[in-house]
VEXLOLO-962201 format. One line per 8 residues: number of its first residue (from 1); their letters; for each residue z, x, y of C-alpha. Coordinates in nm, 3 decimals. Layout:
<pts>
NUM> A> Z,X,Y ~ ...
</pts>
This chain:
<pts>
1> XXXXXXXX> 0.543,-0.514,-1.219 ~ 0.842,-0.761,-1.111 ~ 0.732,-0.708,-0.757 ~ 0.384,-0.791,-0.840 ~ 0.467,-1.107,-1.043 ~ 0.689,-1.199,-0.744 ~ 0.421,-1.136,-0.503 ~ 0.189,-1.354,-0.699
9> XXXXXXXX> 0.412,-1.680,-0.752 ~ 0.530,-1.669,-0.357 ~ 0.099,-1.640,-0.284 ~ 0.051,-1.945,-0.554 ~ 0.295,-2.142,-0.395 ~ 0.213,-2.087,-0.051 ~ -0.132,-2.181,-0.158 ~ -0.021,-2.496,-0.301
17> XXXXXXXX> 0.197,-2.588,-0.009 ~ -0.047,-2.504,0.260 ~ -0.332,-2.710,0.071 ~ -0.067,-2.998,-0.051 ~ 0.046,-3.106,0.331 ~ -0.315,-3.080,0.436 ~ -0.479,-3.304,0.222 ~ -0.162,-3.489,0.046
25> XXXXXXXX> -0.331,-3.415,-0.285 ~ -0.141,-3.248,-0.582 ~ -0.492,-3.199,-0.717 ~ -0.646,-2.974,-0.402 ~ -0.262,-2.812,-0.390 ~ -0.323,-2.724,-0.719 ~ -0.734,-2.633,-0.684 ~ -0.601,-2.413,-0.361
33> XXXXXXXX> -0.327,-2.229,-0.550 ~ -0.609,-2.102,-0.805 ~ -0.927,-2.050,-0.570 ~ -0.735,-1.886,-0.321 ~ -0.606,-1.594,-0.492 ~ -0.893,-1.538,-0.695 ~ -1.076,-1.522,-0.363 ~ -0.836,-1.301,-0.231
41> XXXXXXXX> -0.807,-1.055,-0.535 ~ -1.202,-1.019,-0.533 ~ -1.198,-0.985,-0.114 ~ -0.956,-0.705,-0.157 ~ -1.161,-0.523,-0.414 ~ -1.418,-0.486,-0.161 ~ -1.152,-0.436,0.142 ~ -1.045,-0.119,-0.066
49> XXXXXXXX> -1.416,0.016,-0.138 ~ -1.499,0.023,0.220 ~ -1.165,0.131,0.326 ~ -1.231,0.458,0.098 ~ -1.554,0.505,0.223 ~ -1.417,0.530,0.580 ~ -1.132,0.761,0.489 ~ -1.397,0.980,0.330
57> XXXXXXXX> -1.620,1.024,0.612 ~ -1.300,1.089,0.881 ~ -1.229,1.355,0.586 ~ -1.548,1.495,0.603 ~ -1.582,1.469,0.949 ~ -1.235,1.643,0.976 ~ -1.369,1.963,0.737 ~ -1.670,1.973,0.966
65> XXXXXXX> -1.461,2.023,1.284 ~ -1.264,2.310,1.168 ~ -1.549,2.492,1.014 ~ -1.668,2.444,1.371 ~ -1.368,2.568,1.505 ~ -1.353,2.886,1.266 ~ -1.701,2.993,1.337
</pts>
């Protein structure tokens, strides 16, 4: 969990830094460092979903290939 939290304060304040020097406004910084992540974190969910589906059909695809092989 340490790593996590660590993770998530370096993302924050990139976000804030990144969104700070191109605007000059504490305000966006700020707006960045939460709308970014939250982006991010909901991106990912879907990132991983897909990412599962794929590994599942090269599984499948995988079992299919040996039964073909063993026939």
């Amino acid at each position: 969990m340490t790593k996590t939290l660590s993770f998530a304060a370096v993302h924050f304040s990139v976000a804030f830094t990144v969104g700070y020097l191109m605007t000059g406004s504490v305000w966006v910084g700020g707006a960045l460092a939460l709308v970014e992540p939250a982006c991010n974190t909901v991106a990912f969910h879907f990132h991983e979903k897909i990412w599962k589906r794929i590994e599942l059909r090269r599984s499948r695809d995988r079992q299919g290939d040996a039964t073909a092989v063993t026939a």
